[in-house]
C-alpha positions in Angstrom: 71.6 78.6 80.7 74.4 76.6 83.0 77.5 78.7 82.2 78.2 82.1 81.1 79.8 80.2 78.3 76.5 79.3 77.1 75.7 82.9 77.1 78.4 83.8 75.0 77.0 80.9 72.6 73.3 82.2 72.8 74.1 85.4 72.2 76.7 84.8 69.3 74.0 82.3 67.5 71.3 85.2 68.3 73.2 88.1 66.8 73.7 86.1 63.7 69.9 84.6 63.4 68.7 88.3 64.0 71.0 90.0 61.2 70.3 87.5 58.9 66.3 87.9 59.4 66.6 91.8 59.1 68.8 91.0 55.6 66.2 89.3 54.3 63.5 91.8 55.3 62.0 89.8 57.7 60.7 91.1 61.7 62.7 90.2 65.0 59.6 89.5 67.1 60.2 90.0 70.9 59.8 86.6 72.6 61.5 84.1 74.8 64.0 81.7 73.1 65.5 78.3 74.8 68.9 77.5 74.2 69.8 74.2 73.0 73.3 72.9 74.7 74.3 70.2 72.2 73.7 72.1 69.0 74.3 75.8 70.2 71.1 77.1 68.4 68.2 78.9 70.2 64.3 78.1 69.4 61.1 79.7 70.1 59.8 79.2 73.4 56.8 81.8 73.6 56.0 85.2 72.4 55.8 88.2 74.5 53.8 91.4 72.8 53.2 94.1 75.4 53.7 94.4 79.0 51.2 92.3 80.5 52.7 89.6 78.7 55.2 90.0 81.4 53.0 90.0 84.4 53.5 94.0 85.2 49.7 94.4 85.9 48.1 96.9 87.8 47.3 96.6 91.7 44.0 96.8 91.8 43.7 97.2 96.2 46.2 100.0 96.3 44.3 103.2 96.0 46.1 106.3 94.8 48.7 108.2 97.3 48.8 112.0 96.7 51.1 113.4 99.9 50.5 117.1 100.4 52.7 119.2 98.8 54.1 120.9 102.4 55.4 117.1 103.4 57.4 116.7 99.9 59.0 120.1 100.5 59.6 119.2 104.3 61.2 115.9 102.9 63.0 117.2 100.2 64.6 120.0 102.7 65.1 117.6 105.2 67.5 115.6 102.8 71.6 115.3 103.2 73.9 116.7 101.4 74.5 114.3 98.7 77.9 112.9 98.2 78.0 114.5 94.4 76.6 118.1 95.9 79.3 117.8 98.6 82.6 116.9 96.0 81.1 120.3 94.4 81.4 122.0 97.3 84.5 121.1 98.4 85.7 121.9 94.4 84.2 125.5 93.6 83.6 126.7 97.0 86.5 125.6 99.0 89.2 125.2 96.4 89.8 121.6 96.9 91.7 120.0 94.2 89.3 118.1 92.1 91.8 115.4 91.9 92.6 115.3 95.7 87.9 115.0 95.6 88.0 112.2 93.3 90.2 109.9 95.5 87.5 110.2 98.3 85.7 107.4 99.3 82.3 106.5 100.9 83.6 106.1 104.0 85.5 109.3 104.2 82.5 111.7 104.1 81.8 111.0 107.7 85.3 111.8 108.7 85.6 114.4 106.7 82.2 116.2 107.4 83.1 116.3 111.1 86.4 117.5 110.6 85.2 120.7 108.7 82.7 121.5 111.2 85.5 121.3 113.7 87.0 124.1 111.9 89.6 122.3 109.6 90.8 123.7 106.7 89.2 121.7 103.9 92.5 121.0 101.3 94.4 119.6 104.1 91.7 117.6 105.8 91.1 115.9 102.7 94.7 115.9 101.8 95.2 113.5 105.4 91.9 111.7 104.8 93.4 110.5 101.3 97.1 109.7 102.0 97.6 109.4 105.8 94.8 108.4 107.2 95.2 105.7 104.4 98.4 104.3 105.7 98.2 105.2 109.4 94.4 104.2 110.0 91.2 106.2 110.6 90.8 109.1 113.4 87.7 110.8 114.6 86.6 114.1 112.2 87.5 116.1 115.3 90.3 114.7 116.4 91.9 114.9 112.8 90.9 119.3 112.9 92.6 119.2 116.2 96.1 118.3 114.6 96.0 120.1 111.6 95.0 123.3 114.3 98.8 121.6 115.9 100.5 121.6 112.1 98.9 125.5 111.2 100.4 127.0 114.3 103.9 125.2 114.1 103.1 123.3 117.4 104.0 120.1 115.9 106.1 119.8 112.4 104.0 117.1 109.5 106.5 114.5 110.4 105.9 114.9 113.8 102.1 114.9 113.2 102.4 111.3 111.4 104.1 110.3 113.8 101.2 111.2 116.7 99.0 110.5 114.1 99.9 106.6 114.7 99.9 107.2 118.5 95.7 108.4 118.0 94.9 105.1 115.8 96.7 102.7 118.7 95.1 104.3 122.0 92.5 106.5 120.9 94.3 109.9 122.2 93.4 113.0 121.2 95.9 115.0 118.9 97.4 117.2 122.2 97.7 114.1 124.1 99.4 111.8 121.3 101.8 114.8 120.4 103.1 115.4 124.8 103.4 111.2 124.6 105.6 110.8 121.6 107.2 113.5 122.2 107.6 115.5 119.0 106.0 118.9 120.1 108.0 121.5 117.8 109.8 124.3 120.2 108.4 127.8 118.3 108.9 130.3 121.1 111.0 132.7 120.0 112.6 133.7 123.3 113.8 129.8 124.0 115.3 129.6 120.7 117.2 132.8 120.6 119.1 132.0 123.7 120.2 128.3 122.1 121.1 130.1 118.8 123.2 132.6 121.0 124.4 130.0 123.0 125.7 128.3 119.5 127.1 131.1 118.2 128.6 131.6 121.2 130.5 128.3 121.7 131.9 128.6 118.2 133.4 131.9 117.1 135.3 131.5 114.3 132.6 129.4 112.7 130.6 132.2 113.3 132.8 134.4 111.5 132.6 132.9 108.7 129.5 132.6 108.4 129.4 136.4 108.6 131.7 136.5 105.8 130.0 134.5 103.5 130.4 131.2 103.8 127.1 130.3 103.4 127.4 126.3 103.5 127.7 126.9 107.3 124.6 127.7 107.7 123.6 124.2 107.9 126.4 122.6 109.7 124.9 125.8 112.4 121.4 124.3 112.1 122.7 120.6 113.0 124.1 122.0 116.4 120.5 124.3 117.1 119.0 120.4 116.8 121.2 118.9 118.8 120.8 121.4 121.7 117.1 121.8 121.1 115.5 118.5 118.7 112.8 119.5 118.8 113.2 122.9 117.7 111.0 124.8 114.5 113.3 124.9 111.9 111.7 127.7 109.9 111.7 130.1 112.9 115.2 128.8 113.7 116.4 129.8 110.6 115.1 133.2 110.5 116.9 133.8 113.8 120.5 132.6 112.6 120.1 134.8 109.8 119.5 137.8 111.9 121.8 137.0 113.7 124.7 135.7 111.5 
């Protein structure tokens, strides 16, 4: 047959020839039918009874093959991890979302494998793998642990990491390199932010009143200045210091 039209045809012409001949008691004999284009009927071409019939006969020069049993074990322990053993894995033994599993694909296991053996914490690797790895391009394994390491200990903030993240796809830096070029290390130490909040506090007195006193919508008009002193400052440690201090 030309055209999967003609298939349609055949097969329409066939489903009605075959339910009619099982109506009237009659047996569908397995064979090989030719299509005829200008009618649209099918005809007998030759019959086909068992397998031979189809040419599946034994090789006669290839002698049997029984491998000792020690080389299938050393095969099958030898094997991969297969892709539906590892989304298992990753579901009941390292809480992954089975959702965030499902949206993996083929050529993420690489990435990801390499990214777990360089320590990573599994739920956000594959988190990045499957949004912003999607968007910004693909990093090595451990090159992708060594920014989440950056995000877990407040080194860099998520935004900041996307942004380095782009840095890493365009010149192949590592994750410490791309964060010191772009520039959006996050300031965490505790010391260097306690003297800017002072200093803040400091230069505006009756703001800091009343704040004090419960006006609470200060509090972020106080975090705009801590920014503006120090951008790129943690925000959550930040915070806990003005409201020690306020």
């Amino acid at each position: 047959m030309n055209s999967l039209r003609s298939v349609q045809r055949a097969l329409e012409y066939e489903i009605e020839r075959q339910t009619a001949a099982l109506d009237a008691g009659e047996t569908v004999v397995q064979e090989t039918r030719h299509f005829d284009e200008s009618t649209g009927t099918t005809s007998t071409m030759r019959t086909k009874e068992e397998a031979e019939d189809y040419r599946y006969f034994p090789e006669p020069d290839l002698v049997p093959l029984r491998p000792p049993r020690e080389w299938i074990e050393e095969l099958a322990t030898s094997q991969p991890e297969l892709p539906a053993e590892r989304r298992s894995r990753l579901v009941d033994d390292l809480g992954v979302p089975a959702d965030k599993v499902a949206l993996l694909q083929s050529d993420d296991e690489d990435t990801l494998s390499a990214a777990l053996a360089a320590g990573a914490d599994a739920v956000a690797a594959v988190n990045w793998i499957t949004a912003e790895l999607r968007a910004a391009g693909r990093v090595p394994g451990d090159r992708l642990a060594e920014l989440l390491s950056l995000i877990a200990d407040a080194s860099v903030s998520t935004t900041g990491a996307r942004t380095a993240l782009k840095h890493m796809v365009d010149t192949g830096s590592t994750a410490r390199e791309a964060v010191d070029a772009t520039g959006v290390a996050q300031v965490s130490d505790q010391s260097e932010l306690e003297a800017v909040i002072d200093r803040v506090l400091a230069a505006h007195p009756d703001e800091a009143a009343r704040l004090r006193n419960g006006e609470k919508q200060l509090f972020g008009w106080f975090m705009g200045e801590i920014r503006n002193q120090l951008p790129g400052f943690n925000p959550t440690v930040a915070a806990d210091l003005l409201r020690s201090r306020a």
